[in-house]
N, C-alpha and C positions, 0 to 999 in steps of 0.2 A: 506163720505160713511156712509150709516147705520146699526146698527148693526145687525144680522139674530136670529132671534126669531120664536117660534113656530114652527111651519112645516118646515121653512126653517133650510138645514145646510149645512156647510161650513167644508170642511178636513184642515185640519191646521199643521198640524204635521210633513209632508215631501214634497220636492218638493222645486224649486221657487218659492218665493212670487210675486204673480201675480195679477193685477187686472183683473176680466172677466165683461164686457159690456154684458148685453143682449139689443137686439132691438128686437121688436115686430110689426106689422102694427095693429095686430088687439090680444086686449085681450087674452092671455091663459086660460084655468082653472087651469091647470099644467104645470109645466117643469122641466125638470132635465138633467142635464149636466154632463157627466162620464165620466172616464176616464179605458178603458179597465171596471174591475169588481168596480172599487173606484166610488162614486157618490161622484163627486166634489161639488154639491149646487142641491138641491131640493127645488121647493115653490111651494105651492096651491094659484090661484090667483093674482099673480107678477101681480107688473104693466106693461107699454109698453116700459118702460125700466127700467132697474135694473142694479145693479155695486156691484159687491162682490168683497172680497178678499178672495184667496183662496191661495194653494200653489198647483202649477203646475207640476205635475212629465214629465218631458223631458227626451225623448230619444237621447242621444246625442244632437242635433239642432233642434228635431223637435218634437209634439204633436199632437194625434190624439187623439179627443172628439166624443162621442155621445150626439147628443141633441135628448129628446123624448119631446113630446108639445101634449095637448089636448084642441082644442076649441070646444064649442059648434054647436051643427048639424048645416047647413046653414050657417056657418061661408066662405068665400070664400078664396080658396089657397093665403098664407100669407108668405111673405119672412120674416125669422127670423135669423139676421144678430151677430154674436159671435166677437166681439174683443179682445182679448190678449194684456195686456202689462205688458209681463215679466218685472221682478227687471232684467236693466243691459243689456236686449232688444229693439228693434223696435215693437211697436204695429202693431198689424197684423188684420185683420179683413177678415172675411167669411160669405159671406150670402149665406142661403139654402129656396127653398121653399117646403110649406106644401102643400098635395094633400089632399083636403079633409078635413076634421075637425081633423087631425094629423098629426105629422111629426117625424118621426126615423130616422136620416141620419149621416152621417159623415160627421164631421168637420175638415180638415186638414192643419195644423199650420207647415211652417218650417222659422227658421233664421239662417244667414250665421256669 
């Protein structure tokens, strides 16, 4: 894993320790992944895939993300895939696609 620098950051402080995968098909200019008001990881420019550690706030068994994404105009609708692997979990994975040169959407994680 490497470390998050510059534009990117990482919540650290509460939560499960988590790893988050991003997948991409096609370049961002931005992304950010939240959780409720917390932005869990920000970057300008991420490559087509990225791996942070973060700490994951779970509600009971399960987490709901928002991912926001900006590709440049002419860019064509882009599935952009989140995996979770909670500390002491099953990794979980969700692909959403982007309409448009953006994407706003919910991601929704649960384990038994």
């Amino acid at each position: 894993l490497r470390s998050l620098v510059g534009s990117e950051m990482c919540i650290r402080d509460r939560g499960v320790p988590t790893v988050i995968t991003v997948k991409c098909a096609h370049r961002p200019r931005n992304i950010s992944i939240a959780s409720g008001d917390a932005v869990l990881w920000k970057a300008e420019n991420p490559g087509l895939h990225e791996e942070v550690e973060c700490r994951l706030p779970l509600k009971g068994s399960s987490a709901t993300l928002t991912v926001s994404a900006q590709w440049p105009e002419g860019t064509p609708d882009t599935p952009v895939t989140l995996e979770l692997e909670p500390e002491g979990r099953q990794a979980a994975s969700v692909t959403r696609w982007s309409f448009g040169p953006s994407l706003n959407d919910t991601y929704s994680f649960s384990w038994k």
